[in-house]
DODRENMI-77624 format. One record per residue (C-alpha): residue in three letters; y, z, x. Coordinates in steps of 0.02 Angstrom, whole numbers, padded with zeros to 5 digits, always signed. Layout:
// DODRENMI-77624
AlaYZX;...
// end
This chain:
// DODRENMI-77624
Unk-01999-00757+06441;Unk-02041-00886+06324;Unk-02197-00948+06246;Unk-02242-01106+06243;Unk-02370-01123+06113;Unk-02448-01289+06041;Unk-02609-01371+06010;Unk-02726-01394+05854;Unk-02819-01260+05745;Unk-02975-01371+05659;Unk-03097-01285+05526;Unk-03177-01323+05374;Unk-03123-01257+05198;Unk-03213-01238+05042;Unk-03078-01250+04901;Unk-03167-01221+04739;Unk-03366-01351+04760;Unk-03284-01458+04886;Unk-03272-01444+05067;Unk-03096-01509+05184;Unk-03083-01520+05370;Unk-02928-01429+05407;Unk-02801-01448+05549;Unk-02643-01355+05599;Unk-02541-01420+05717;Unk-02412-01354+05813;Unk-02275-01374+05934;Unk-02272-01525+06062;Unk-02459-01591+06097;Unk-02485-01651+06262;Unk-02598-01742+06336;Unk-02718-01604+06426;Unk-02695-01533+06221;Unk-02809-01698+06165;Unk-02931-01668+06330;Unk-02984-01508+06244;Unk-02960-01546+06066;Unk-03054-01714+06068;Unk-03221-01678+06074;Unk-03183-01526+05959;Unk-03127-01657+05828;Unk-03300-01785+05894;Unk-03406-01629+05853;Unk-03325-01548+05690;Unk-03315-01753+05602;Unk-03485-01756+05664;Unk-03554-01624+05573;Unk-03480-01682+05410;Unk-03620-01758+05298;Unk-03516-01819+05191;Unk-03489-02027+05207;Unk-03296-02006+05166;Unk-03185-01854+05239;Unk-03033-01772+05154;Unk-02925-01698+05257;Unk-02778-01573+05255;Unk-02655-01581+05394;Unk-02525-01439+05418;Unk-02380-01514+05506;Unk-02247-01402+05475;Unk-02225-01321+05655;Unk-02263-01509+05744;Unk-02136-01564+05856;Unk-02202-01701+05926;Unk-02293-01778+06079;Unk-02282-01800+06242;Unk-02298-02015+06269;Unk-02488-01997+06323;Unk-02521-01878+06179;Unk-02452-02000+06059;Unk-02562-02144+06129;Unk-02721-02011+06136;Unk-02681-01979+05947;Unk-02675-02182+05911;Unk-02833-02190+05992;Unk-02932-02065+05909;Unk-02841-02149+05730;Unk-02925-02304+05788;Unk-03105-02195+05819;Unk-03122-02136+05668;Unk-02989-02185+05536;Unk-03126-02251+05424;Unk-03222-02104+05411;Unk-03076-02048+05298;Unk-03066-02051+05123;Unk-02881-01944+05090;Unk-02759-01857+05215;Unk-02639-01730+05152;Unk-02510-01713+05261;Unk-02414-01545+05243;Unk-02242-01598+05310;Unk-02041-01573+05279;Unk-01987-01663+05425;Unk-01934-01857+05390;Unk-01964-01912+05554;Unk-02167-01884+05521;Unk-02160-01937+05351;Unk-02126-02099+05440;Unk-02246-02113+05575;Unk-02378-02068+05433;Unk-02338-02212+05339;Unk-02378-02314+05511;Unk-02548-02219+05547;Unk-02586-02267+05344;Unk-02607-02430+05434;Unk-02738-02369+05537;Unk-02828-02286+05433;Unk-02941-02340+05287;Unk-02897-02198+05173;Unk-02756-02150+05086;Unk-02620-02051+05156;Unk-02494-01955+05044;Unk-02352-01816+05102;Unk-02314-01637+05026;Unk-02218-01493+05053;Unk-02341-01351+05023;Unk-02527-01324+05041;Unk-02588-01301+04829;Unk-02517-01478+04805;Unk-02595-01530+04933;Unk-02786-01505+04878;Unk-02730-01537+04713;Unk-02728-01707+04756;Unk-02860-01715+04888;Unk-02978-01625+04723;Unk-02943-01781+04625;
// end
């Protein structure tokens, strides 16, 4: 039997004095996925004090989403895209290295690719 598993891991990191919200996502979200996750994402941004976010976003076992998933993703982009000051998008797959540089235009932040996680908060540190 095989297992289906996808869906969205969010915490908060402390890397060195400053704090990240952290998200791992994995295999194809769907919409019923952004039912449960959404007000998991309302509640974690709202806790943040902080008036600009940086965010790390683990993307290397992402496949996709389903057509309503995508438009629930858009939508929450649209939410709170300016509550973002940097994304870090942890990513080897061209395809989302793309549709990142489309969300950039969402979003009031900046948005930058890598391959691996220390890069990553190097440059979110900066």
């Amino acid at each position: 039997m095989d297992i289906n598993k996808h869906g969205i891991d969010i915490g908060l990191q402390k890397v060195n004095n400053s704090f990240f919200l952290t998200m791992k996502i994995k295999g194809k979200l769907t919409h019923e996925d952004y039912e449960t996750i959404l007000p998991m994402i309302d509640n974690a941004l709202e806790r943040i004090t902080e008036p600009k976010i940086k965010a790390l976003v683990d993307c290397s076992k992402f496949e996709g989403w389903e057509l309503q998933a995508a438009w629930d993703d858009f939508k929450l982009g649209l939410e709170h895209g300016n509550e973002f000051e940097k994304i870090a998008i942890i990513t080897n797959k061209k395809w989302l290295e793309i549709s990142s540089s489309i969300v950039s235009w969402f979003i009031q932040g900046e948005i930058k690719n890598f391959e691996n996680e220390q890069e990553a908060f190097n440059w979110l540190s900066i």
